[in-house]
Structures are given as C-alpha cells and as structure tokens.
BALOBA-1460 file (C-alpha; in Angstrom, 3 decimals):
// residues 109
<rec num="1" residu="x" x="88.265" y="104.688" z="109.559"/>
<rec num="2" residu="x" x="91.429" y="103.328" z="108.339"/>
<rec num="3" residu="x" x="94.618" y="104.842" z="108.757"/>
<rec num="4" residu="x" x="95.713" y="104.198" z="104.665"/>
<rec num="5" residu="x" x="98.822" y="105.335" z="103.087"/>
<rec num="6" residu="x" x="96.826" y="107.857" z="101.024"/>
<rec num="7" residu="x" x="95.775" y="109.948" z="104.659"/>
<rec num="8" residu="x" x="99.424" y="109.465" z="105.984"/>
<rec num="9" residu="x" x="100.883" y="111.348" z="102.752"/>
<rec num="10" residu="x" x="97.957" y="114.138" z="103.268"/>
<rec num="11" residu="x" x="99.140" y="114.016" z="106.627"/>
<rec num="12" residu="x" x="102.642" y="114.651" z="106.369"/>
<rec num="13" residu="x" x="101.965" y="117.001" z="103.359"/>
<rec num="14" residu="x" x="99.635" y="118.882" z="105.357"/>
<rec num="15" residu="x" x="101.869" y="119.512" z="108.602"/>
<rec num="16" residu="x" x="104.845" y="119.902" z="106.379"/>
<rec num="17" residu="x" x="102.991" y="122.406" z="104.465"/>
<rec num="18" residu="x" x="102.650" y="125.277" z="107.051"/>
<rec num="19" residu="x" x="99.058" y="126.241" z="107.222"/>
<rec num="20" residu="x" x="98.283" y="124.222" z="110.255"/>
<rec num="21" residu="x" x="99.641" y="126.555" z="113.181"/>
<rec num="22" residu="x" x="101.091" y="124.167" z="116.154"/>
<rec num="23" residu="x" x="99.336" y="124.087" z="119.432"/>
<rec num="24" residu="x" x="99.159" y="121.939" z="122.426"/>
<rec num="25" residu="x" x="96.968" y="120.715" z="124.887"/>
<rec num="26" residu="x" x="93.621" y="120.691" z="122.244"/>
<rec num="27" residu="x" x="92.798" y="118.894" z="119.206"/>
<rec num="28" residu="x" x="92.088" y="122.356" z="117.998"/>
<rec num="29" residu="x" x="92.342" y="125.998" z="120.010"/>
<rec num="30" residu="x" x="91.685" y="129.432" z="118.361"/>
<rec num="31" residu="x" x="93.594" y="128.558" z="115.552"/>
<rec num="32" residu="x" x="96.238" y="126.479" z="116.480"/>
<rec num="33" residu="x" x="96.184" y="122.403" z="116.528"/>
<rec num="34" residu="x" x="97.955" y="119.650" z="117.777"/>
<rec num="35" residu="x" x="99.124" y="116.843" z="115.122"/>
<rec num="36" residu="x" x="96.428" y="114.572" z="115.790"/>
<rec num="37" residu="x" x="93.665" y="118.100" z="115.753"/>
<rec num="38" residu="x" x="94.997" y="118.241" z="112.009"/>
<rec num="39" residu="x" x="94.555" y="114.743" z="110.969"/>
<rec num="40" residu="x" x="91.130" y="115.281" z="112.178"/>
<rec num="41" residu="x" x="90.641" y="117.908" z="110.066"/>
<rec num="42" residu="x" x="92.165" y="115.864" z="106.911"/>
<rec num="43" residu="x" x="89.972" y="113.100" z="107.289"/>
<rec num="44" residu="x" x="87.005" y="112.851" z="105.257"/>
<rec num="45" residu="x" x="84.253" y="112.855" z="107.487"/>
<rec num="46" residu="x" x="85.136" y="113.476" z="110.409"/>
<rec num="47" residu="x" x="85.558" y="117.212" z="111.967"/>
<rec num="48" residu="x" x="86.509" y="119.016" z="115.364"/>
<rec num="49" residu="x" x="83.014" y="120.786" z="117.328"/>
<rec num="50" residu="x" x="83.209" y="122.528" z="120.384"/>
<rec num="51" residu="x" x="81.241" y="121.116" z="123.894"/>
<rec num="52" residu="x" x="81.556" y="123.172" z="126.537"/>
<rec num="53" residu="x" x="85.416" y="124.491" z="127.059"/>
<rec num="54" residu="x" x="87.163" y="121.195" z="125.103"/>
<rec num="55" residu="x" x="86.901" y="120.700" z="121.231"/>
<rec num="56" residu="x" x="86.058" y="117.089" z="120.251"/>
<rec num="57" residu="x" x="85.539" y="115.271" z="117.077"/>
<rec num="58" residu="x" x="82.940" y="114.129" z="115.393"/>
<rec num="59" residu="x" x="84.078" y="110.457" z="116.275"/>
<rec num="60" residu="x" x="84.163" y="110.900" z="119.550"/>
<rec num="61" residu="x" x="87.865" y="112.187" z="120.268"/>
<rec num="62" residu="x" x="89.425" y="114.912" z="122.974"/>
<rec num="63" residu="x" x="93.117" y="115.723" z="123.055"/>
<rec num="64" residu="x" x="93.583" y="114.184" z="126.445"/>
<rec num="65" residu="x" x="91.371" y="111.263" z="126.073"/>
<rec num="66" residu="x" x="94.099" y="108.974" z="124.064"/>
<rec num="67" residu="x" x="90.970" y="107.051" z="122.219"/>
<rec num="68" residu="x" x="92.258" y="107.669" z="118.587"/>
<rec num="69" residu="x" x="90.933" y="104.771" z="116.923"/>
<rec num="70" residu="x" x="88.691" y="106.558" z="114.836"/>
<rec num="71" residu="x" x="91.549" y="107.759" z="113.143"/>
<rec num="72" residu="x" x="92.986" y="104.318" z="112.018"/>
<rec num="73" residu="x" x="95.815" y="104.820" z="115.162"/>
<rec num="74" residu="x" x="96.356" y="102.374" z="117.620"/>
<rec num="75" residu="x" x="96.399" y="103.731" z="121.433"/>
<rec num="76" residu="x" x="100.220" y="103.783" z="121.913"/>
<rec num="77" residu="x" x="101.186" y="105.439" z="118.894"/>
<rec num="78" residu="x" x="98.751" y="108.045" z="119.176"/>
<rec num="79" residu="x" x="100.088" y="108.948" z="122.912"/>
<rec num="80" residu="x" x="103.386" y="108.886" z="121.546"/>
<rec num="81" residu="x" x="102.767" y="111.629" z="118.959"/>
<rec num="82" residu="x" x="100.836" y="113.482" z="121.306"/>
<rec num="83" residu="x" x="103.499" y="113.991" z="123.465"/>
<rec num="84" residu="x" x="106.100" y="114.421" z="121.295"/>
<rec num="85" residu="x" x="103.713" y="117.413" z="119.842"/>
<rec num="86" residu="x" x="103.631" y="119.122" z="122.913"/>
<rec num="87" residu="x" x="106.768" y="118.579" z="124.372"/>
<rec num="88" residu="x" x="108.813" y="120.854" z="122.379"/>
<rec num="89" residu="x" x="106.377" y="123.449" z="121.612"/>
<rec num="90" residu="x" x="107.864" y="126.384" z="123.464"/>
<rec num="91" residu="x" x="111.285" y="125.214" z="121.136"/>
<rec num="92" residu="x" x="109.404" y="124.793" z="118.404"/>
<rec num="93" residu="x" x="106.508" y="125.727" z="116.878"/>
<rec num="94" residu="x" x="106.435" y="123.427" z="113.705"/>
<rec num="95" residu="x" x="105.486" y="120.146" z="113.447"/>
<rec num="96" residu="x" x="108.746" y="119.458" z="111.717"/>
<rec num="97" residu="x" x="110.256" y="117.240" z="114.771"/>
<rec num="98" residu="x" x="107.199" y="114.617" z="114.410"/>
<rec num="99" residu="x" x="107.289" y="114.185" z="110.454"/>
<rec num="100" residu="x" x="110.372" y="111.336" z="110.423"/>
<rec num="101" residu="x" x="107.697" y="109.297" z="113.109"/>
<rec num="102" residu="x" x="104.709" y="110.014" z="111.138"/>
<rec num="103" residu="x" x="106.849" y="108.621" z="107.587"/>
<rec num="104" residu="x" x="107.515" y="105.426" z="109.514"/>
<rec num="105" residu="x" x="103.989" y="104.653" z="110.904"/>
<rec num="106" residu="x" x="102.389" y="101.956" z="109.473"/>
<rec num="107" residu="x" x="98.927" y="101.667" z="107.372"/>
<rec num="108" residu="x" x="96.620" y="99.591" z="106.880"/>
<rec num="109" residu="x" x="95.990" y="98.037" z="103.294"/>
C-alpha cells in the first residue's frame, strides 16, 4: 500500500476530527487507538482482528512489532510516531501533539 497524499489528509482529518479516542500500547483496545491503529482503520483494505490478547491487522501489523510497511511508512518514522503517541498520553489524550509530524511526512506519488 502506498502511503499517498490523499490517506495522509484522511489521516490528519481523521485524528483531528475527534472520533478516534487515543490509546496506547495497541493498534486498537476497547475503543481507544493509537495513531498508527487509526490509519489502519482509514485504509482501504486493510482492518484491525483480534488473535489471542493483541489486535493485529489484516497486513500483518501489532503495535509493538514496528513492521509498518503495509501502511506506505518506512520503519523509523513509524517508531517515531509511535512513541510520540504514547508518550504523552496521561497529558494528553488527543492526538493533537502528533498532527504538525504527520503534515510534514512525506508520500509517495
């Protein structure tokens, strides 16, 4: 999948949008996600299941496994935004901090 200009506005529209409650530590848990966890759910094709106690996607990715590249993100970038998700959660609970990253990111053509 590529990681277009088109899925980074749906993105960024999405997270700055409110209906995605922040979460940490999962792509998805109860009803709460972590940035990546929404662009999974964005993404045509591609959703979050449950396996045992983890929720994975349908291309293969866990929140702690850092393999994004079914998502059109390269390894470092995705890392970064994972941790910048969960590192101020208990401050806050938007994903309002990692919006001026995700604006800056680039796509592919």
């Amino acid at each position: 999948m590529k990681f277009t200009q088109e899925v980074k506005d749906k993105w960024v529209n999405t997270l700055e949008s409110g209906v995605y409650k922040k979460g940490v530590g999962k792509l998805r848990h109860d009803d709460k996600y972590c940035c990546i966890g929404v662009l999974v759910e964005i993404m045509d094709n591609v959703e979050i299941h449950e396996t045992e106690d983890k929720f994975v996607s349908t291309v293969g990715l866990e929140h702690d496994s850092y393999q994004r590249g079914g998502l059109g993100l390269d390894f470092n970038t995705a890392i970064a935004l994972v941790k910048l998700n969960d590192v101020n959660y208990k401050k806050d609970k938007t994903f309002k901090n990692m919006i001026p990253q995700i604006k800056e990111l680039e796509v592919e053509l």
